[in-house]
Phi, psi and omega in degrees: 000124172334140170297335209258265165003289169334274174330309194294323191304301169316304207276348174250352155268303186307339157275329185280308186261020158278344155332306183291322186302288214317309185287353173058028176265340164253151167274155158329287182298328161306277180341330176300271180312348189279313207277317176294300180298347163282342185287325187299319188313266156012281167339293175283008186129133149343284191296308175326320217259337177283347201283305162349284151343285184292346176276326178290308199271316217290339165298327189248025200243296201284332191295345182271345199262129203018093193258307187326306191260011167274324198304316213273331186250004167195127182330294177325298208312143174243149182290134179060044138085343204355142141257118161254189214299310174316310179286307155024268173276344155311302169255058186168015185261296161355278183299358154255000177263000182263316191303295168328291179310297207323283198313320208295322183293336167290327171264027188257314173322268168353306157324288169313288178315334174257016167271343175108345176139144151307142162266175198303133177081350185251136160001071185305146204291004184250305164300351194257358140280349117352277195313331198273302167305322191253006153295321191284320163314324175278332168298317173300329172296249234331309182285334201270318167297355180245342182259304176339276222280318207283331174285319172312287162326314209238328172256318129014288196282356163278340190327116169284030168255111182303164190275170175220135184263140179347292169321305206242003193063311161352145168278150187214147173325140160279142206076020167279164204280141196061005187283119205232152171214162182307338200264303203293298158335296166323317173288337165287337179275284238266005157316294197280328164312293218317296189296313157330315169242021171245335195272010212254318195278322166266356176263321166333283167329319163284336167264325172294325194274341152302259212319323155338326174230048178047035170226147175231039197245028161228002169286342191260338171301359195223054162275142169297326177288006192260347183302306194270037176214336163276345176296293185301288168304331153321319178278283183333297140028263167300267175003313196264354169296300210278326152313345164285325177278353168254348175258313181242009151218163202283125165204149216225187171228134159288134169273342192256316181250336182128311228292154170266152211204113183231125196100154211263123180272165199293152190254139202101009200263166186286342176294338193276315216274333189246344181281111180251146201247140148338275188224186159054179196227143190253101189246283165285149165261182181279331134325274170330306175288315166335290178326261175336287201288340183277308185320288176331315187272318178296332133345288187279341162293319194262020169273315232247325199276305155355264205309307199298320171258025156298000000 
């Protein structure tokens, strides 16, 4: 990759997590990690690195939309979402090692092809371009299943339908952990749309501006079916977010405020005493479950999209 490319990369992750600073959706240490996983996206191409973007404003844009009443209905929550390096990199250390393979494996096609064709025994331009597509698929499930879970979430806990949990249907406080409603479900598919056609759209772009300069190691990265394969993996996604959150992480109601309450407070402590628990088992934090549900899903995409474009 051109140096001055490089540079641009560097330098358009290093404003997006000063962006993040500013704005206060990032921690020190969130800024950090924002700024390395965002110069790889960058690194690998346009389209990752705006999906990333879009993923990024449009997430910490909703994590702000009725701050008031998430404040009044859940313990956790903090004004403007902060995220450090961990949630960070949950939602995007993949998705830049996916991002990374994707381009390497497009410039392994480019190689072949302007050598004239494989010789015997080495890889031919049509499997290393296979491979190159269902990387890109698992990469758009990661992000569409990371846009999901977080719009489900954020726009979800306004739902005037109390939420139910997942497991047992039975009502449960809002923003406990598997706790599912019609508005949140919705959001999670327009979630996983949302990611769906912006990376469909910017790869669409990236392959006319290949073919435009006589490469085509950018057509199979800009298929139209990955729009309706992030749709789906995005809702499927969530769903198995809220089942990891109703089984294996914990969460209770503050009996004094109302407030929902996720992780088990230390037992003897005074919080323990007024918290009563709800659901789940204290396996995972909420971190954890993201991680598992994204990994799982962006898997099980680039398993489905394989069998699928055979």
């Amino acid at each position: 990759m051109p140096l001055a490319s490089l540079g641009a990369s560097a330098a358009l992750a290093a404003a997006l997590a000063l962006h993040g600073l500013r704005k206060r959706s990032l921690s020190r240490s969130g800024a950090l990690a924002a700024m390395l996983v965002g110069f790889l996206h960058m690194a690998a191409g346009l389209r990752f690195g705006c999906t990333l973007i879009l993923f990024y404003l449009s997430s910490s844009k909703l994590t702000r939309w009725r701050d008031d009443l998430k404040s009044r209905l859940d313990a956790a929550h903090s004004t403007g979402g902060q995220r450090g390096a961990a949630q960070v990199c949950a939602n995007s250390l993949l998705g830049a090692a996916l991002a990374v393979a994707c381009a390497w494996q497009a410039g392994a096609v480019s190689s072949i092809n302007g050598s004239g064709g494989s010789s015997s025994g080495a890889p031919n331009a049509s499997a290393v371009q296979a491979a190159s597509a269902t990387l890109a698929a698992a990469f758009v499930a990661f992000y569409a299943v990371c846009c999901a879970d977080t719009w489900s979430s954020e726009i979800g806990i306004a739902s005037k339908t109390p939420p139910r949990l997942i497991t047992t249907r039975s009502v449960v406080p809002p923003g406990t952990n598997g706790g599912v409603t019609p508005l949140g479900t919705a959001a999670a598919a327009a979630g996983g749309l949302f990611v769906g056609c912006c990376y469909w759209s910017l790869a669409a772009v990236a392959a006319m501006w290949a073919g435009a300069n006589g490469s085509a190691s950018s057509a199979a990265l800009a298929d139209w079916r990955l729009v309706p394969l992030a749709l789906v993996a995005g809702l499927a996604g969530s769903l198995l977010d809220s089942l990891l959150g109703a089984t294996l992480q914990w969460s209770g109601q503050d009996e004094r405020s109302g407030k929902a309450v996720s992780g088990r407070p230390p037992p003897g402590s005074a919080a323990a005493r007024h918290v009563r628990h709800v659901s789940g088992r204290d396996v995972l934090s909420n971190t954890g479950v993201n991680v598992v549900a994204s990994v799982m899903s962006s898997g099980l995409a680039a398993a489905a999209w394989s069998a699928w474009a055979a």
